[in-house]
N, C-alpha and C positions, 0 to 999 in steps of 0.2 A: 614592641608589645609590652605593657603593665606588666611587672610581676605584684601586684596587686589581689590580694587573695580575692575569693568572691563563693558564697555563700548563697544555695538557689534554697527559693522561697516562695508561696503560693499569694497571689497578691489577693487581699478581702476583696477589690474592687471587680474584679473580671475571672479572678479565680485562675490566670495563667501562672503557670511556671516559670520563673522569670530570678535572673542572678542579681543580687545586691551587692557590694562591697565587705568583705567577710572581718574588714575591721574596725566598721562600724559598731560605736557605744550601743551597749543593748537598752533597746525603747528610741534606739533613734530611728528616724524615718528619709525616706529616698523617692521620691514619686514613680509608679509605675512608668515606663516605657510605653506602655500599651493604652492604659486609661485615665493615667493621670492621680490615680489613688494612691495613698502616703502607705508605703509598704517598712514595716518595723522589723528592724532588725527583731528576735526575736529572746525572751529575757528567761532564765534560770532561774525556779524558787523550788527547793529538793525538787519533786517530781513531777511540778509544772512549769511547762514549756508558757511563756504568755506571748503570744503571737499578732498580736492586735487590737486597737483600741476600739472599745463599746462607746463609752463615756464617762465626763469626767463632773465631780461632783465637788462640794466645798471641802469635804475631808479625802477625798481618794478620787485614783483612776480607774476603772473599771475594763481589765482586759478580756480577751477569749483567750482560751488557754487552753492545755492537753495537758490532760494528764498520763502521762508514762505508765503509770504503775495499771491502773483503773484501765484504760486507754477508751477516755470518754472525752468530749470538750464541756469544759466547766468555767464559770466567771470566777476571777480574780480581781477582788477591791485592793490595789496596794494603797496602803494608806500617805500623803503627802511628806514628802522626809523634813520641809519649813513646820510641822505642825507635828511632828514625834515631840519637840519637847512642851507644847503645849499640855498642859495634867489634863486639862477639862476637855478639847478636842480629844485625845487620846483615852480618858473617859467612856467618851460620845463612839468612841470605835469599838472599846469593847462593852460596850452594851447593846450596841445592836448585832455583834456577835453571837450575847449572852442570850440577849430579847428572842432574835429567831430560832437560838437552837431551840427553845425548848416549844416554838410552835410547829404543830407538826399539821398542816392542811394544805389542803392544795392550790389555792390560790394568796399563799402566802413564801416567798422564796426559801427555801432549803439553803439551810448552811450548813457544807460541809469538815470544815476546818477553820482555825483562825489561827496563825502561827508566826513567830518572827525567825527568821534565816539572815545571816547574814545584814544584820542593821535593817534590815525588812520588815515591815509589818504587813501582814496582809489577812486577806477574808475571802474564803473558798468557798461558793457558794453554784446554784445551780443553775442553767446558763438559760438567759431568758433575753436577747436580741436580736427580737424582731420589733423595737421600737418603743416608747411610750405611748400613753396616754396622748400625751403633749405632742409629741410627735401626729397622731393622727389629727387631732382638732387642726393642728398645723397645716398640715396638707391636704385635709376633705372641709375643714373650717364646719363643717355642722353633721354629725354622726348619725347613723338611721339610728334612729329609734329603738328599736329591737337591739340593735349592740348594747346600748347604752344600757336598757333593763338587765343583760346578761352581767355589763360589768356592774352595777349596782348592786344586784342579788349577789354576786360571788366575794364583791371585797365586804358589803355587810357580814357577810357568813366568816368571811377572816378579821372581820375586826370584832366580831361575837365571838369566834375563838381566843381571839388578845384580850379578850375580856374577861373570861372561863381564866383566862391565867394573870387574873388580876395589872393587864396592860393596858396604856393606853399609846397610841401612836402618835398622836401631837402632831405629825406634820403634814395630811393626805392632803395630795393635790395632784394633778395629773401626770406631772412627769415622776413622779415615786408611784406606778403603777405601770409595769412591763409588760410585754407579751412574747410566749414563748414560741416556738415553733406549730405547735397548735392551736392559737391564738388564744389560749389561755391567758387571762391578765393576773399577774403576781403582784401584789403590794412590798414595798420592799423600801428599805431605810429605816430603820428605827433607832437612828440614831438621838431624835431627841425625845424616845420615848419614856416612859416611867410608870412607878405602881399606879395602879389607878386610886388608892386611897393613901398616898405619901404625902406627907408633908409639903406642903406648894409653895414656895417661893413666890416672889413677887414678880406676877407672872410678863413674860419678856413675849410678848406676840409678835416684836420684831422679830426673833430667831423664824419664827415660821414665813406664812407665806400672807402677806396680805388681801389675795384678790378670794380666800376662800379662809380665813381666819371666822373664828367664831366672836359675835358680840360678847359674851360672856370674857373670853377671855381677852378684848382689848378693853373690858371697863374691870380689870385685876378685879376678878369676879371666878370664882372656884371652876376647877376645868375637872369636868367629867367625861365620861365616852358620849354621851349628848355633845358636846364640842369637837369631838371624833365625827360625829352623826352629818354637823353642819358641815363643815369641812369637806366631806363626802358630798352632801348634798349640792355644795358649788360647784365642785369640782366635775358632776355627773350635770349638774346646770348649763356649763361650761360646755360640753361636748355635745350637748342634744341641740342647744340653740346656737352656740358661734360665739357667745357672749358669756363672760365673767356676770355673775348677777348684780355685781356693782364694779362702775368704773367711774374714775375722776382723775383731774389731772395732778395730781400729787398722792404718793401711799396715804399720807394724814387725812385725807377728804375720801380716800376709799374706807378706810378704816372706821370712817366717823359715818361713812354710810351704811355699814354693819351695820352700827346701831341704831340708827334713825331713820332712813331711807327706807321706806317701804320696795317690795319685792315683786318687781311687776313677771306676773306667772308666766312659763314657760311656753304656756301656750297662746299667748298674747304678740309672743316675741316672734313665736311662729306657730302659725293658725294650723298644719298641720297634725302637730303635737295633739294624741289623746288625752283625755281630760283627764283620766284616771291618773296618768304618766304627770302629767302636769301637779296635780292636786296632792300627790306623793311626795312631791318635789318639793311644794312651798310647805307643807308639813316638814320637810327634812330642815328646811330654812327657815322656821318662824325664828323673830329673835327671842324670845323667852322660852328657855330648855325646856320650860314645863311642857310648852304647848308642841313639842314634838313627839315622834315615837315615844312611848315609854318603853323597848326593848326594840335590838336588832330584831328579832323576830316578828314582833310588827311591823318593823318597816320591811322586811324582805318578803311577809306575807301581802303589802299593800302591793308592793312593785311587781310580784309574780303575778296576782290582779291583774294588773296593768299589762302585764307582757301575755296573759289570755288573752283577755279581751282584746288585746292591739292581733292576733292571732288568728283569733275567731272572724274580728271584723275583715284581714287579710282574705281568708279561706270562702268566705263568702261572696268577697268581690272575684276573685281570681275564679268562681264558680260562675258570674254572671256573665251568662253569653253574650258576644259582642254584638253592635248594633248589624252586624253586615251579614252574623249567621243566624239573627234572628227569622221567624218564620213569614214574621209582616216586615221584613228589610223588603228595601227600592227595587233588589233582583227580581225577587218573586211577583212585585206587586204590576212589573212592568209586563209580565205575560197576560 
């Protein structure tokens, strides 16, 4: 028999109880016995345990964690140990440290700590995996409607807060939007965020995301929360149709479609979609800032609109009697 130590552990996969190798490097992983799921040795930062892996991003890994002290589970961003001595990656970490402490709403993520231990850098933050954005479009490929209004109205409402505190988020797109155990969606990442009236640089729109980048800021054209707006607006384009509002076979031909390409409306792409919802949408998408919302409030006042009416018109149909309990249905008519 092994005298091999062994270290029992809850698998994220099936949630069994089940023994791993107890001298296993901490963050290494061992496949469940049972289902197949990579069960992690588990990693020590003072008074969080990090137990498994959420996701993993271009500056950090994102684990689930306990905390001892608290005895809550909480995310942990450790940030990548190839990119501690980068200044400007290492920048970009404490700043979205900096950026969310000091938003305090609710559908924007809570940061609880940001600390180094032991050659460690990491970001303590409030635990929100039950998936992306991206994640669902991924797996349902076209979102009902009604979610979509909900996540629309909720991250406007936290990007109108990052706004009240002079931010802007620079990078909205679906998978930088979580959901927590009550399907709250959290916006989250700020790490290439900035003042909203700072000094601008020549602006790099490769850093972001191309399939939901604003025209403005690929023609090095001033980036304001209107470039937040569009951004948004793809990204919520993205989920309700199945489809990126521009696609080509090269980033350069997407990007150039920003600009040029007209925006064939959401409800064109699927005739479902209410007009309001739709009409909301290509206003969040015009390509000249001017001709969009002129305030989050606008725009989260058009979408609530939109998510009445889509409401109303529900409550009305789900009122109309079917044809089979009507009074002139084929039962009755056949006495």
């Amino acid at each position: 028999m092994s005298d091999r130590p062994l270290k029992m552990v809850s698998c994220p996969g099936c949630d069994t109880k089940t023994f791993i190798p107890g001298d296993l490097a901490p963050l290494a992983t061992v496949p469940c016995s049972k289902c197949g799921h990579a069960i992690m040795m588990p990693m020590v930062l003072r008074q969080f345990e990090l137990r498994s892996k959420i996701a993993s991003g271009g500056m950090g890994v994102v684990y689930r964690a306990w905390d001892t002290t608290l005895e809550r589970m909480v995310a942990v961003k450790l940030m990548k140990k190839e990119l501690m001595s980068d200044a400007q990656m290492l920048e970009s970490f404490y700043l979205e440290a900096r950026a969310c402490a000091q938003l305090n709403h609710t559908n924007i993520i809570h940061i609880y700590t940001f600390d180094e231990w032991q050659g460690e850098r990491y970001l303590v933050m409030e635990i929100a995996d039950q998936g992306s954005l991206d994640n669902r479009i991924e797996k349902e490929h076209v979102l009902k409607e009604l979610a979509v209004l909900d996540v629309a109205i909720k991250i406007a409402s936290a990007l109108s807060m990052a706004l009240k505190h002079d931010l802007l988020h620079c990078d909205i797109k679906p998978g930088n939007i979580l959901f927590n155990s009550d399907n709250e969606p959290k916006l989250v990442d700020f790490g290439l965020a900035r003042k909203a009236n700072a000094e601008q640089e020549s602006s790099e729109f490769t850093r972001g995301t191309p399939y939901y980048v604003a025209p403005e800021k690929i023609k090095r054209e001033k980036e304001t929360f209107l470039s937040d707006m569009y951004s948004l607006g793809a990204t919520l384009y993205h989920a309700i149709t199945g489809h990126v509002p521009f696609d080509a076979p090269t980033p350069d031909e997407v990007v150039q479609a920003h600009v040029y390409t007209a925006l064939t409306p959401a409800n064109l792409v699927i005739p479902e979609i209410s007009q309001a919802t739709s009409d909301a949408l290509s206003r969040t998408l015009a390509k000249d800032p001017g001709d969009r919302f002129l305030s989050y409030d606008q725009l989260i006042l058009d979408f609530e609109v939109a998510r009445s009416l889509l409401l109303r018109q529900q409550t009305q149909e789900d009122n109309q009697p079917s044809k089979n309990n009507r009074t002139t249905g084929w039962w009755r008519r056949k006495k």
